[in-house]
SELUMFI-937217 format. One record per residue (C-alpha): residue number from 1; x, y, z. Coordinates in steps of 0.1 Angstrom, whole numbers, plus 5000, padded with zeros to 4 digits. Layout:
// SELUMFI-937217
SITE  num     X     Y     Z
SITE  NUM     X     Y     Z
...
//
This chain:
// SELUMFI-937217
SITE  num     X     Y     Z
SITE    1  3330  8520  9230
SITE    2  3316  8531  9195
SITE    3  3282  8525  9186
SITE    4  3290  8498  9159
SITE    5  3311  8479  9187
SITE    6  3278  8484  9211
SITE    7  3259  8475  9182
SITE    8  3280  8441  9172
SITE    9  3274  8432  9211
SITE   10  3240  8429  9210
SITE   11  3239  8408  9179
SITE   12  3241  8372  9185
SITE   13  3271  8365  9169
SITE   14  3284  8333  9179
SITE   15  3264  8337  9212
SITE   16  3295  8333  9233
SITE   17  3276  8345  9264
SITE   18  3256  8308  9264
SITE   19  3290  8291  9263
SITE   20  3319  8309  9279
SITE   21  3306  8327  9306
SITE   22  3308  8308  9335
SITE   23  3275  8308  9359
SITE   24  3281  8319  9390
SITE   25  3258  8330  9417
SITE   26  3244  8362  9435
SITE   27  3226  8368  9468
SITE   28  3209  8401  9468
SITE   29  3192  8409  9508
SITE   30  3165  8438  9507
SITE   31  3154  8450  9541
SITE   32  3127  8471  9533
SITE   33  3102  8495  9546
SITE   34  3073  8463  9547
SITE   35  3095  8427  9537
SITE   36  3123  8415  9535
SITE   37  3133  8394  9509
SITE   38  3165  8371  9497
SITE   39  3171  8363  9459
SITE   40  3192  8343  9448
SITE   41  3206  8348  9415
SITE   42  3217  8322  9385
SITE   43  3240  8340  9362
SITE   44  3255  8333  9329
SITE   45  3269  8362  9311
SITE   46  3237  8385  9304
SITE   47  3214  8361  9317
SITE   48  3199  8367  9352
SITE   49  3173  8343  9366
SITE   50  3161  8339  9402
SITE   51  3173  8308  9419
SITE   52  3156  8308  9452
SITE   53  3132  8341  9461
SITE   54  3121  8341  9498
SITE   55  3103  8372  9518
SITE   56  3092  8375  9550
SITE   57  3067  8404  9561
SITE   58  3087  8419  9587
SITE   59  3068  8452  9589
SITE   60  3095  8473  9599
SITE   61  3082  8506  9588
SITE   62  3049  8504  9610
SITE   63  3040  8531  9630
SITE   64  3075  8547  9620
SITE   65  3059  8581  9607
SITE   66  3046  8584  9647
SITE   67  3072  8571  9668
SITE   68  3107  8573  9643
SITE   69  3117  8543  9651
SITE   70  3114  8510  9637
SITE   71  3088  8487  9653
SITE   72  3104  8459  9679
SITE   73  3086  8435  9659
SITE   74  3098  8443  9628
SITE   75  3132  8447  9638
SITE   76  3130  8412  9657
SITE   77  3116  8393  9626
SITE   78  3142  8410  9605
SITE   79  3169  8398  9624
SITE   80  3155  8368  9626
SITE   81  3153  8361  9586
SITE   82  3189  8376  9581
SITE   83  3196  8345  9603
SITE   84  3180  8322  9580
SITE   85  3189  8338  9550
SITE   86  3232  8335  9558
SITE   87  3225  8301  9565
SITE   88  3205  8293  9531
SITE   89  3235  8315  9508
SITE   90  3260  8293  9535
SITE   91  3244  8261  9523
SITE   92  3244  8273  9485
SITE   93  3278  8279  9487
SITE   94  3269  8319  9478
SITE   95  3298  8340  9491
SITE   96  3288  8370  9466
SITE   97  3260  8389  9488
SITE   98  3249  8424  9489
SITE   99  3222  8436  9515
SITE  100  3209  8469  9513
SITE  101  3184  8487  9533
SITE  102  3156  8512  9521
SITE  103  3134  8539  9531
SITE  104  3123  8528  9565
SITE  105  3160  8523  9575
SITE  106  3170  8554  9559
SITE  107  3146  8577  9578
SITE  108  3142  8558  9615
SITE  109  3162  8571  9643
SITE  110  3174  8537  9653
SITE  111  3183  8527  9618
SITE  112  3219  8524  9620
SITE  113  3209  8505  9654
SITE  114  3194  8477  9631
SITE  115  3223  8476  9607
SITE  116  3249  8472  9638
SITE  117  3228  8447  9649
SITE  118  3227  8427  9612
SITE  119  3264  8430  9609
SITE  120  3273  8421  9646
SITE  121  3248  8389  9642
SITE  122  3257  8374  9610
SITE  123  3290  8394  9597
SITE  124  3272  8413  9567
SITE  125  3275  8448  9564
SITE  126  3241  8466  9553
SITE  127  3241  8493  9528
SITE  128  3214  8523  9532
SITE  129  3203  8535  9500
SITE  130  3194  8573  9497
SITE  131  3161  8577  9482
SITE  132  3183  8589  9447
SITE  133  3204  8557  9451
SITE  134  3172  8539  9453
SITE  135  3154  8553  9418
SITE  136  3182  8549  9403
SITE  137  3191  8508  9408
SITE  138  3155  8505  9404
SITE  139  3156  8521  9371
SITE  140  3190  8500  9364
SITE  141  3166  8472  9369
SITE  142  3139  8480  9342
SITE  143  3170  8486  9317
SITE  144  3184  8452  9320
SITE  145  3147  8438  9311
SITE  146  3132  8462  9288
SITE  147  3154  8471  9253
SITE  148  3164  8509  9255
SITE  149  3131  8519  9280
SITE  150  3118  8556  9271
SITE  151  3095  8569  9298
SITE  152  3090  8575  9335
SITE  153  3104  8547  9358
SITE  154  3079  8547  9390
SITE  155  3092  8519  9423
SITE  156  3065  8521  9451
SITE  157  3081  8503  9483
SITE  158  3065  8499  9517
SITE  159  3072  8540  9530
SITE  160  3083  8559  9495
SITE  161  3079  8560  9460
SITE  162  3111  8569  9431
SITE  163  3109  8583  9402
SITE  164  3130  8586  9375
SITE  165  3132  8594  9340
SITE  166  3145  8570  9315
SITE  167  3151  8584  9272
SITE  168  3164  8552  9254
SITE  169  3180  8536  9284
SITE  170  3197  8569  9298
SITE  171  3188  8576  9335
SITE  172  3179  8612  9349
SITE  173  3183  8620  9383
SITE  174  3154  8603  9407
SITE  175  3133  8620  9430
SITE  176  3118  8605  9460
SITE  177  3086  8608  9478
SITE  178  3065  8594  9510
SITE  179  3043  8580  9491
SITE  180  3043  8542  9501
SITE  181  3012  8522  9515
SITE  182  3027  8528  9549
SITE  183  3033  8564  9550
SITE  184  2998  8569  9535
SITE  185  2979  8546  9566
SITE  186  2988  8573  9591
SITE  187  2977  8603  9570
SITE  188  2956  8626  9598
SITE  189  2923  8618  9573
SITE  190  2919  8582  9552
SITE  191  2889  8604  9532
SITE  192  2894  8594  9492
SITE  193  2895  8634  9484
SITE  194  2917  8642  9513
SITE  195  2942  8614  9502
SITE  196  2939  8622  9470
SITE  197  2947  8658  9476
SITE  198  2973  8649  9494
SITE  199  2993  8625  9469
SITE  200  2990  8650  9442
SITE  201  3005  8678  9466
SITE  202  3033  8653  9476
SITE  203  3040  8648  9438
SITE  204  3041  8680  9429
SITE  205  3064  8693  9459
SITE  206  3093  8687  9438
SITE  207  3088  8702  9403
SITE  208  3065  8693  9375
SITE  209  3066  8653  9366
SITE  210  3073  8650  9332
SITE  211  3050  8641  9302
SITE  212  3060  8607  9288
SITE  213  3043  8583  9267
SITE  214  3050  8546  9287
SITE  215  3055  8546  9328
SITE  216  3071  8514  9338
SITE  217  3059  8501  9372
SITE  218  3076  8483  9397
SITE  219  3071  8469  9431
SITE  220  3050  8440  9445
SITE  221  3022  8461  9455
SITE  222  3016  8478  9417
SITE  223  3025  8439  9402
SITE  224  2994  8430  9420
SITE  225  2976  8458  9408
SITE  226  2986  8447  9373
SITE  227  2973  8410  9383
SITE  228  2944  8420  9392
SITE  229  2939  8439  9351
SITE  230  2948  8404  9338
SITE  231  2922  8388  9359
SITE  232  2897  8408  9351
SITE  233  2909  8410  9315
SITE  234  2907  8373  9320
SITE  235  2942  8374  9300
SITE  236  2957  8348  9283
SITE  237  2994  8348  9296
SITE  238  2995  8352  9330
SITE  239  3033  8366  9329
SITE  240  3040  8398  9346
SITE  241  3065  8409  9333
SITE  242  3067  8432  9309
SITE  243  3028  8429  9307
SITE  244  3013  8464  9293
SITE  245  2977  8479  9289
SITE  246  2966  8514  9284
SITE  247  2971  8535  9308
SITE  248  2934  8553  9313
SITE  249  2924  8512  9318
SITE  250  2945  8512  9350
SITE  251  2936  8545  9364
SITE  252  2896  8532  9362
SITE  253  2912  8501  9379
SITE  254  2926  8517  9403
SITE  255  2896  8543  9406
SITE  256  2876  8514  9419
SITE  257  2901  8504  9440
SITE  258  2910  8530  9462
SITE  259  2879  8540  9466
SITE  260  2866  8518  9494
SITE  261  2829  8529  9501
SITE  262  2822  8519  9464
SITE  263  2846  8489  9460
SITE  264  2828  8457  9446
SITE  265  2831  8430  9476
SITE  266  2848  8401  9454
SITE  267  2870  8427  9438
SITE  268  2905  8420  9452
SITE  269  2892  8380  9455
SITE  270  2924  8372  9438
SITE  271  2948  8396  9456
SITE  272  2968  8381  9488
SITE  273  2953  8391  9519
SITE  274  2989  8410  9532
SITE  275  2986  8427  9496
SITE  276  2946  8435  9497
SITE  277  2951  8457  9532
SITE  278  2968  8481  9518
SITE  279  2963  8483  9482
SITE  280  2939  8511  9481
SITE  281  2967  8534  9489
SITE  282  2991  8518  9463
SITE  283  2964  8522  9437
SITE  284  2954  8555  9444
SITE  285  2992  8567  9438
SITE  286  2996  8550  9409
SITE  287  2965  8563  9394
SITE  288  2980  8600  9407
SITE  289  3018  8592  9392
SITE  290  3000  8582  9361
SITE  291  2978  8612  9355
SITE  292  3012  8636  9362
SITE  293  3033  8622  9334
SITE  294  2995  8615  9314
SITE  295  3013  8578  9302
SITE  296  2994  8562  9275
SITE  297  3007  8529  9286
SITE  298  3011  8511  9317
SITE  299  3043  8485  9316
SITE  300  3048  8458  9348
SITE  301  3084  8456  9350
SITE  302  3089  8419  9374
SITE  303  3126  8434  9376
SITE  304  3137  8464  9397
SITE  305  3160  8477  9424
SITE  306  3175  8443  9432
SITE  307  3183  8428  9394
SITE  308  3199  8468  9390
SITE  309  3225  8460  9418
SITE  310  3230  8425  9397
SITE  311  3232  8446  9366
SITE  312  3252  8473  9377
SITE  313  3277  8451  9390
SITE  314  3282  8438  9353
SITE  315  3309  8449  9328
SITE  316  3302  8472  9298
SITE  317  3305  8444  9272
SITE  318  3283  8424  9298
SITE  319  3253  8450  9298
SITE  320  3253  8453  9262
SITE  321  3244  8420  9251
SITE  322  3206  8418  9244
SITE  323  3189  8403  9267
SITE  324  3164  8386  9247
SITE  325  3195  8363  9235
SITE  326  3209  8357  9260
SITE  327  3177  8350  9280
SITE  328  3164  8322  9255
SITE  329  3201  8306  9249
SITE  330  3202  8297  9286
SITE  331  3164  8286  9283
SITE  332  3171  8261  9254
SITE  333  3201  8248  9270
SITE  334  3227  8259  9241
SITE  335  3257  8232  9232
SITE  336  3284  8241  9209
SITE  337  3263  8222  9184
SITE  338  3229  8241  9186
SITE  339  3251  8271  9186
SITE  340  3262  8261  9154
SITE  341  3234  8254  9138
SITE  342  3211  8283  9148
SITE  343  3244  8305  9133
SITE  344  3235  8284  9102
SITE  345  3196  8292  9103
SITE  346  3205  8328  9108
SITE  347  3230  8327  9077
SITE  348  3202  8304  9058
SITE  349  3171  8322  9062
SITE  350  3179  8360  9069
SITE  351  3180  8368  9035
SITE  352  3147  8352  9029
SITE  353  3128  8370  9058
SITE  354  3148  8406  9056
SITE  355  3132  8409  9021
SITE  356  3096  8410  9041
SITE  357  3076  8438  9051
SITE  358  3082  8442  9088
SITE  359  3050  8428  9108
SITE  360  3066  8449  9140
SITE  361  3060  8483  9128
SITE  362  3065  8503  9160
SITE  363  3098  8488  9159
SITE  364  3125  8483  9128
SITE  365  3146  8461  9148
SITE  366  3118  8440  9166
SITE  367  3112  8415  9128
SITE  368  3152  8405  9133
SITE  369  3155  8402  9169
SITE  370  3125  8380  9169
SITE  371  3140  8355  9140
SITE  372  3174  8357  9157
SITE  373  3158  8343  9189
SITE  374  3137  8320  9172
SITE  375  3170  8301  9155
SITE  376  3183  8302  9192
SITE  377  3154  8283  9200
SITE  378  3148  8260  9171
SITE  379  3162  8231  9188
SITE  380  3146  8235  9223
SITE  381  3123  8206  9220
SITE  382  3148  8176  9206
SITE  383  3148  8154  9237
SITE  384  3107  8162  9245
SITE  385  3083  8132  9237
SITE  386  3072  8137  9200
SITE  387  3036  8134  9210
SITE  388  3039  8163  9232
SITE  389  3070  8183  9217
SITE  390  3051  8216  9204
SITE  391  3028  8220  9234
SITE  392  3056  8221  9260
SITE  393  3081  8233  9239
SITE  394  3057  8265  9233
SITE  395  3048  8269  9270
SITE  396  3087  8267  9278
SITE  397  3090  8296  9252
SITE  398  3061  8317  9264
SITE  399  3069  8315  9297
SITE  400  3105  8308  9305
SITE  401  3125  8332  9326
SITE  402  3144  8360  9298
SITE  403  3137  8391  9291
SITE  404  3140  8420  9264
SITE  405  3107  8416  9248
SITE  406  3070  8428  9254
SITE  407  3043  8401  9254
SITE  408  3035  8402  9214
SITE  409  3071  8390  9212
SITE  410  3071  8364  9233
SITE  411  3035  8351  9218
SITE  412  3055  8353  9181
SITE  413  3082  8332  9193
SITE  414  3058  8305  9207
SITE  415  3037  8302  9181
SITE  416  3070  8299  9158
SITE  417  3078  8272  9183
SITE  418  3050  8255  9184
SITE  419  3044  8257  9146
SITE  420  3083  8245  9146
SITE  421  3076  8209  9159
SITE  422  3037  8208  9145
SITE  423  3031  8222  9109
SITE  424  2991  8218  9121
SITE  425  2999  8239  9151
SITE  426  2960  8256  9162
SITE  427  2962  8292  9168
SITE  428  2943  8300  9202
SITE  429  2929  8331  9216
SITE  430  2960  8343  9230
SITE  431  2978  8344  9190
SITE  432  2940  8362  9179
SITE  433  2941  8386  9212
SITE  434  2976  8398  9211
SITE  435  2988  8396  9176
SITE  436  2976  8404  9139
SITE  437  2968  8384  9115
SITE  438  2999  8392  9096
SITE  439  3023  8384  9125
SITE  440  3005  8352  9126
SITE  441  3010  8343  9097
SITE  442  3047  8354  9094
SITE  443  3053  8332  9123
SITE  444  3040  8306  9108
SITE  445  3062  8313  9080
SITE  446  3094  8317  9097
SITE  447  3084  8278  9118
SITE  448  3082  8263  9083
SITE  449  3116  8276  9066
SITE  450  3127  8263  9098
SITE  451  3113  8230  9090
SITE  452  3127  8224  9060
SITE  453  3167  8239  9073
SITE  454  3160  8214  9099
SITE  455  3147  8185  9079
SITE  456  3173  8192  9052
SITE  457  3206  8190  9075
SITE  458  3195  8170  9107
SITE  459  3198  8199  9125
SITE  460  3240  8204  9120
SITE  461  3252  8235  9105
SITE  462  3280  8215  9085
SITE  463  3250  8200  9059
SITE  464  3230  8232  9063
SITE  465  3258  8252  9048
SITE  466  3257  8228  9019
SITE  467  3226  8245  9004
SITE  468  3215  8275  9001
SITE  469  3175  8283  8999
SITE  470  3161  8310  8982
SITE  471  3126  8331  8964
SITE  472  3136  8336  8927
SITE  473  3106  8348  8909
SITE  474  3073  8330  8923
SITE  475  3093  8298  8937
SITE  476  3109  8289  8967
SITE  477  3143  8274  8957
SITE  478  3164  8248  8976
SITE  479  3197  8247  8960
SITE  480  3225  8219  8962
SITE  481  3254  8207  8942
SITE  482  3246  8175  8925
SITE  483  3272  8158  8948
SITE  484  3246  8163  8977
SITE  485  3218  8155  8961
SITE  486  3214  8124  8984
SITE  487  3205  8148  9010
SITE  488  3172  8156  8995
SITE  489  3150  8135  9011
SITE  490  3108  8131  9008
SITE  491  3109  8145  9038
SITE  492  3131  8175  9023
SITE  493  3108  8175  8996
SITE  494  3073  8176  9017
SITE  495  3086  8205  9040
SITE  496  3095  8226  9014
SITE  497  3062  8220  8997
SITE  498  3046  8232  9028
SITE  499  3067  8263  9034
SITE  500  3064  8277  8994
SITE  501  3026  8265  8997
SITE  502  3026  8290  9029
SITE  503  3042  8319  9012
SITE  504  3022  8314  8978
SITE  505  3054  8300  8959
SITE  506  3061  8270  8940
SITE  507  3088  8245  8954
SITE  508  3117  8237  8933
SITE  509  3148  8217  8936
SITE  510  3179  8232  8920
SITE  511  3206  8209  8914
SITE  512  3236  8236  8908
//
């Protein structure tokens, strides 16, 4: 595939994927070192969202670095949830299941014991992943949610830790390490220096880690180190994924965590009590890992080994579309006729907003994928009471299930939503704390050309194309033949008042 075909397939287009791709379902069963988990997957085309997510804490890894074998008790609550799990993906009608197995399989004695015993029981076959098999779907993971990732890719599980190298999407080989939270319990000394001595020996065992600007975590245990930032932060949008802070914030985080002579008392008060056990371990690796590669930035990544098995499993055409489209398409609930109309937006308005300074610098692409996905979402809120149509069309946008875009992005296409359906909309202190003043106010730009498109053709591409609007000289210019000029109404009139008002223009009607 060329680069202009890959290129044209992560454009919108006519956003096929939110109309011709029928949905179908995954199961995805992940016996690892300290859970075990089900998920079951929704999904259309690109789009992969968690149906039903269930985990049980089987514990199988305990005690496995002094006997090498799994514990009885582990092994008897695992067996038990793959019972109840074939029964839930029975009653779901899910006949597309893949159940792997991680470290703690991988490395116990009586491993392929367990998996006999999985298969004989319920008739699925387990898959062990090598520790390179499992850095690398967990990478696959973080590069079906984040655009082109460029950094180091770090998945703690219960008995190991991968790492792998991703430059623009592309995966290195991954190297694994016995790093997990139940590896580290039963090192001969739980001193802070001793551990710490000891992590940073284990890293370095295999070669120097390499110097990268972002590290992209995932795993539960380092998601609940990043929950505990936002607490603390006392962040707005409580959305993990994709959720980033500097990287020297984290490691004084995780400073005070691991070291548990000098912990505040109330400081894990928001972390689970199965998480809080263990998570001075997980938090003295991750300050370790990201003092190696010296990261400036931390990035939670909700998606990991389980979504790369999903993705992997996709065609090429599939994995190309962008995420972030197909993401909010499915979230707004696309029919052939919003389709249509959010084609007309794009063909409306583009030439308006790509004749704007960018208000995304770090990224030249960011301004247009941003707009695109806003015209996606431009009808979200038509069947929402009126009273209430921006606030939970907003919190729809700002927290709905897609992927593809850091949080400034998904805080832009909010506010645009919210300005969309209330010209008045207030801007709050998550717009002030995560974006500038300029992308403010070029989203509130972008909701009021949308306004007036909207107001203009009743939300149908066939009247939209029957005008064109435009910035000639200091005015804002909606042009129609004089055969259509029934279609400018006073609402026409005011919306386009308030958009050229926005942008320091002059409104003007052009009858051509």
């Amino acid at each position: 595939m060329t680069q202009s075909s890959i290129e044209s397939q992560r454009r919108p287009g006519l956003w096929r994927f939110a109309n011709q791709q029928k949905p179908r379902q995954q199961a995805v069963i992940d016996i690892g070192s300290n859970s075990v988990r089900l998920i079951v997957y929704q999904i259309n085309g690109r789009s992969v969202v968690p149906r039903i997510n269930e985990k049980v804490m089987a514990g199988l890894g305990e005690n496995l670095q002094e006997t090498g074998n799994l514990s009885p008790k582990g092994v008897e609550a695992t067996l038990k949830a793959m019972s109840r799990f074939m029964a839930i993906c029975s009653s779901l009608g899910v006949s597309d299941i893949t159940a792997i197995a991680t470290a703690a399989t991988r490395d116990a004695k009586d491993g392929p014991e367990l998996c006999r015993k999985i298969e004989h029981m319920s008739g699925q076959k387990v898959r062990v992943l090598s520790g390179e098999e499992e850095a690398h779907y967990a990478a696959l993971g973080v590069v079906s949610a984040q655009r082109d990732p460029t950094g180091l890719i770090g998945d703690l599980g219960g008995s190991s830790l991968e790492l792998i190298v991703t430059d623009k999407g592309h995966l290195t080989s991954g190297k694994t390490y016995k790093l997990g939270p139940l590896a580290l319990e039963h090192h001969p000394s739980q001193s802070l220096s001793k551990l710490t001595s000891h992590v940073k020996d284990v890293l370095a065992a295999q070669g120097r880690i390499p110097k990268v600007e972002r590290f992209y975590a995932v795993g539960g245990a380092w998601r609940a180190i990043a929950a505990l930032h936002m607490e603390l932060k006392d962040y707005p949008l409580r959305v993990l994924q994709s959720y980033s802070a500097p990287a020297q914030e984290i490691i004084d985080l995780c400073d005070q965590v691991s070291d548990l002579k000098r912990r505040p008392d109330d400081l894990l008060k928001s972390v689970s009590s199965k998480r809080a056990g263990t998570l001075h371990l997980t938090a003295l690796t991750l300050k370790c890992a990201l003092q190696a590669c010296k990261a400036k930035t931390f990035v939670t990544s909700a998606y990991g080994l389980r979504e790369g098995l999903v993705y992997a499993g996709m065609d090429q055409e599939t994995q190309q579309i962008d995420p972030l489209f197909a993401g909010v398409a499915i979230l707004a609930r696309s029919n052939q006729r919003q389709v249509s109309f959010s084609r007309a937006l794009q063909n409306t308005l583009s030439p308006i907003l790509s004749e704007l300074e960018p208000v995304f610098q770090s990224d030249p692409r960011m301004d247009n994928r941003l707009h695109e996905a806003a015209f996606i979402l431009a009808d979200i809120g038509a069947v929402m009471h009126p009273d209430h149509r921006s606030d939970i069309a907003r919190q729809l946008v700002l927290r709905g299930p897609y992927t593809g875009i850091e949080h400034p992005g998904r805080v832009y296409l909010g506010l645009i939503t919210g300005t969309r359906y209330y010209r008045k909309f207030p801007i709050g202190e998550l717009e002030t704390q995560v974006l500038t003043p300029e992308q403010i106010e070029r989203a509130k730009t972008v909701a009021l050309l949308i306004r007036v498109a909207a107001e203009f053709s009743g939300r149908t591409e066939r009247i939209l194309k029957r005008a064109t609007l435009s910035v000639q000289g200091g005015n804002l210019v909606l042009s129609v033949l004089p055969k259509h000029a029934a279609l400018i109404s006073e609402g026409v009139v005011k919306r386009l008042g308030h958009a050229a008002s926005h942008m320091g223009l002059e409104p003007q009607i052009a009858y051509d």
